[in-house]
N, C-alpha and C positions, 0 to 999 in steps of 0.2 A: 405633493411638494417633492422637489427631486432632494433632501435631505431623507424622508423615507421612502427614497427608493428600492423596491423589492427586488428578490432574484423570484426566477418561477417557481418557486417553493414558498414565497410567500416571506421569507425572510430577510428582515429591513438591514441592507446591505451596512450599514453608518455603526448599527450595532454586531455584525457579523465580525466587520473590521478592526471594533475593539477588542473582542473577544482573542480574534488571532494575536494581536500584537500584543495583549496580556496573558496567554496561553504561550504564546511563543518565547518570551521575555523569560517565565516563570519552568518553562523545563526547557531552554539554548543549552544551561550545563551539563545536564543530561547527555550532551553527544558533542558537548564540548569544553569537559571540565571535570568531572565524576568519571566519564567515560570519553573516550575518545573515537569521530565516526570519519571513516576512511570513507571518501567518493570517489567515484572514475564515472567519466565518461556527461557527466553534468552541462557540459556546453551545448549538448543536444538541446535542448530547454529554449534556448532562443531562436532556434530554428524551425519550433513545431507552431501549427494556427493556433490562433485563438480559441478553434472550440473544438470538439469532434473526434478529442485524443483519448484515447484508452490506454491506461497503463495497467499492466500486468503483473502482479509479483506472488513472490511466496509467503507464508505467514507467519510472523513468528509471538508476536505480542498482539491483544486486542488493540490496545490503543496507541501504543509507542513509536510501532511500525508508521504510522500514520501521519502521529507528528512528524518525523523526523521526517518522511517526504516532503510534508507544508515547510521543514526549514530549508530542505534541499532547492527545492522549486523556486522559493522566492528570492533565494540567495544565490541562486542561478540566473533568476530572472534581471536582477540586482547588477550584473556583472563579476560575482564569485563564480570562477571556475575550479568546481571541485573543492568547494571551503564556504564553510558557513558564517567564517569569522566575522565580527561585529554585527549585534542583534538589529543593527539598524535597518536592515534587507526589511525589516516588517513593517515599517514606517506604514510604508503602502505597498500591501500584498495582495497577489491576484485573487481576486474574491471569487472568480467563479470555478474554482477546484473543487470537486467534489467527491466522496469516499463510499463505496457501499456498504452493508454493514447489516448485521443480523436485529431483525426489531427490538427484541426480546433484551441485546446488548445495550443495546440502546436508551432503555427503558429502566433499566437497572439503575437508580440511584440519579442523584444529582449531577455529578460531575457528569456521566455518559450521559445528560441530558443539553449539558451544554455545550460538549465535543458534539453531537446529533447540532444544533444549531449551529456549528461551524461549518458543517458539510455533508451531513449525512443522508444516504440514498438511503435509507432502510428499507430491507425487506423480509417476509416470511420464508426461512428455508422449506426446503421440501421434504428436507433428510432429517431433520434432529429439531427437537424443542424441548427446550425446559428438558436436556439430558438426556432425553428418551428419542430411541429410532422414532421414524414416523416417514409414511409416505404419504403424500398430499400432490395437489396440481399445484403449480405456476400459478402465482398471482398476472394475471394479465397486467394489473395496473403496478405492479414491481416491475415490467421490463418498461413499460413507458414511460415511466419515471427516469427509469437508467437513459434510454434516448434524449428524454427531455435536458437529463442533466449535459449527456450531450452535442444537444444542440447548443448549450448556454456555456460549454469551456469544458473542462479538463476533469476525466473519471477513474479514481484509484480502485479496482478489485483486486479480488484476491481469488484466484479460481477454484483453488482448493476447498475451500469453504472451513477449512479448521485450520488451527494451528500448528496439528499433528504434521512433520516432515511425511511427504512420500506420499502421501495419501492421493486419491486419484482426482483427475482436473471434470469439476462439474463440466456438462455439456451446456448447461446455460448459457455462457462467457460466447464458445464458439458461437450460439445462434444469434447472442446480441452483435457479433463480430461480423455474419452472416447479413442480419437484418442494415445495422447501420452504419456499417461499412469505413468506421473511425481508422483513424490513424492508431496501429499498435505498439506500446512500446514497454518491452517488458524489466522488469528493473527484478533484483537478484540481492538480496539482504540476509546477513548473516551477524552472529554476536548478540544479537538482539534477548535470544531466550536465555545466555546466559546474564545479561545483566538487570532485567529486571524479571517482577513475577509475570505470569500466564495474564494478566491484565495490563500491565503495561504500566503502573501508574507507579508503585514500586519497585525503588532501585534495588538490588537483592546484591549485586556484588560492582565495587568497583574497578578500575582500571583495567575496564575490558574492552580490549577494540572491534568498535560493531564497523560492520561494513556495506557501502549499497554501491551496486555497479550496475550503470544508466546503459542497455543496451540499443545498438541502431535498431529501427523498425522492422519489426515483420514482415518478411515479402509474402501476401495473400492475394491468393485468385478466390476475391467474394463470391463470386458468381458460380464456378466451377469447382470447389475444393470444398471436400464434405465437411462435418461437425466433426468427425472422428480425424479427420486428418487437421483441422485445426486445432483438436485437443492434444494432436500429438506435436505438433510445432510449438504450443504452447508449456508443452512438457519439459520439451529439451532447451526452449528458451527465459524459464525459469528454473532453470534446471532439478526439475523433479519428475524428469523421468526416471524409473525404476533402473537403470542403466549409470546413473550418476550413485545409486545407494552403493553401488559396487566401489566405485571409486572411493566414497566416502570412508566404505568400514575399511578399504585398503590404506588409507590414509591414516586412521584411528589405529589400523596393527601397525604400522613404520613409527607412529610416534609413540608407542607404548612399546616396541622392541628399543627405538632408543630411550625411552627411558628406564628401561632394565638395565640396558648399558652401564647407565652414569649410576643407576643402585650396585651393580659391580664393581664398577671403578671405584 
């Protein structure tokens, strides 16, 4: 019956769709109320296909970073440029957006069980479990998932694979970039770790203004341009390459000389 119709994951789209639009309804304030979220560059969103999009970002919360893209996107999609104002963008939101995400997160408790039914690609890192280093293979059926998701619309990663700034861009990202050859569009999110905790679900400080800025696509040669040169484009266009920490701690001494300043004056 096209009432439960599925996405390829197997889950009944009718129920995907309430979830968003009472997920979305229940933290809008979050980034529009308690805190306030600056956009740039969001009109890209209606110019990208329907399926085959890869976006690229940095990490700052488990789960916060996430929502706030599902409100950007559909409030974009909606005709908001750059503003999420009025929760009605969720009425009917594009269902086939999808997020990857650590199993294990996932798995953890109720709530991360029903964000995982909104969108979640899960998969086994290679690097870390349950806290502890670890090296293992590639699950073969984690990248096919990620293609599959793919094929069927729009896929949020996070290449880094932690939340930790500056940490280095896994090479998995480049090979799925390599293999299926999506449209890349990296987005640049900031504010996030100050306002709520390292899971995202708690608000920890208010009136902080978090920020996400929609960058044009990545110009890639699939075919000719190695994983190590992908990792570096993807570096500087999330900007966490090792070159931006300089910027940043120079940033951190200019505001903390002027703030000596004004403890003098």
């Amino acid at each position: 019956m096209a009432l439960f119709k599925r996405n390829p994951f197997g889950h009944i789209l009718i129920v995907k769709k309430w979830l968003i639009r009472i997920l979305g309804a229940l933290t809008h304030r979050r980034f529009r109320g308690f805190n306030e979220l600056q956009i740039e560059g969001s009109e890209i969103f209606k110019t990208l296909p329907d399926t085959n999009v890869l976006f690229i970002s940095n990490h700052q919360t488990y789960f916060a970073d996430v929502v706030a893209m599902f409100h950007v996107f559909n409030a974009s999609l909606s005709g908001r440029v750059d503003s999420i104002k009025n929760v009605g963008y969720l009425w009917n939101p594009k269902l086939n957006i999808y997020y990857v995400a650590a199993k294990e997160t996932m798995k953890a408790g109720l709530l991360p069980k029903i964000l995982a039914y909104v969108g979640s690609i899960s998969i086994e890192r290679t690097w870390r479990a349950e806290g502890k280093d670890v090296n293992r293979q590639v699950k073969m059926s984690d990248i096919s998932n990620i293609g599959k998701a793919l094929d069927d619309g729009w896929v949020i990663t996070f290449p880094q694979g932690t939340t930790t700034p500056f940490k280095p861009i896994r090479k998995g990202t480049a090979h799925i970039i390599k293999r299926y050859k999506p449209v890349v569009i990296p987005i640049v999110i900031d504010g996030f770790r100050r306002s709520f905790d390292k899971k995202g679900l708690r608000i920890k400080k208010k009136n902080i203004l978090q920020s996400m800025e929609i960058k044009a696509p990545l110009e890639i040669d699939y075919d000719n341009e190695t994983t190590e040169q992908i990792v570096e484009k993807i570096e500087f266009a999330i900007e966490q390459h090792p070159s931006f920490l300089k910027v940043v701690s120079e940033k951190e001494l200019t505001a903390l000389e002027e703030l000596n300043k004004l403890r003098e004056w």
